[in-house]
N, C-alpha and C positions, 0 to 999 in steps of 0.2 A: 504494500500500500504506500502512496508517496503523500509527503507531508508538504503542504504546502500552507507557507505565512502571507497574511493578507495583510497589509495597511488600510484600516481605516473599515473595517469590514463590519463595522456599528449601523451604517447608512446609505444611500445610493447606490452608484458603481461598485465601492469595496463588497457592499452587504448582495450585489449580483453577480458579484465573480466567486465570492464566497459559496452561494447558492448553487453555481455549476461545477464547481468542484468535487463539493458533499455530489452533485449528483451521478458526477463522475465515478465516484468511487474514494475520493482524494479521504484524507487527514486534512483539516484546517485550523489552522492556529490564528485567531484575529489578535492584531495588534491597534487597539488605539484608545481612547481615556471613555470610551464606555463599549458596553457589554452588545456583542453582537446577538441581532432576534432571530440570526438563520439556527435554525435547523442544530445539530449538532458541531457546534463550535465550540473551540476551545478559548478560551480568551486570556488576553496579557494587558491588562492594564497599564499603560503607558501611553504619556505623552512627547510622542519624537521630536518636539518643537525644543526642548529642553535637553540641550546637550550634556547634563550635567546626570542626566540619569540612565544614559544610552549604555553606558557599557553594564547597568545592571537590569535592562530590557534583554541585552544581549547572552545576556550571563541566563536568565531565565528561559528563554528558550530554546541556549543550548541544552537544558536541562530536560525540558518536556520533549527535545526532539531525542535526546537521547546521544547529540554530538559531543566527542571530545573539547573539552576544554581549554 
C-alpha cells in the first residue's frame, strides 16, 4: 500500500486529492492546522507557514510512515 502526504487536505483541492487517493487504495496522511473530513485520514496537525516547527512536523511523520530517521 503507498502512503501518500497531503498538504492542506482539511479543504478544497487538498481534501479532493485526499478523497482519490483513499479511493485508490493509497494510505493518506493530511498535513495542515485542522483535521481533515475525508474518509479515513490520518492527520498531522501543523502549521507549514511557521518554520520554527517544520522539523518536528517532519520528525512526526517520519514516525507514522515508519521512515528512518
Amino acid at each position: 500500500m503507498d502512503t501518500v502526504v497531503v498538504t492542506g487536505a482539511s479543504a478544497g483541492i487538498g481534501a479532493a486529492i485526499a478523497a482519490r487517493f483513499l479511493k485508490d487504495g493509497a494510505r493518506v496522511i493530511n498535513v495542515s492546522r485542522r483535521p481533515s473530513p475525508v474518509g479515513d485520514v490520518s492527520n498531522v496537525q501543523a502549521d507549514l507557514t511557521r518554520l520554527d516547527t517544520l522539523d518536528a512536523t517532519v520528525s512526526e511523520l517520519r514516525e507514522r510512515i515508519g521512515a528512518p530517521g
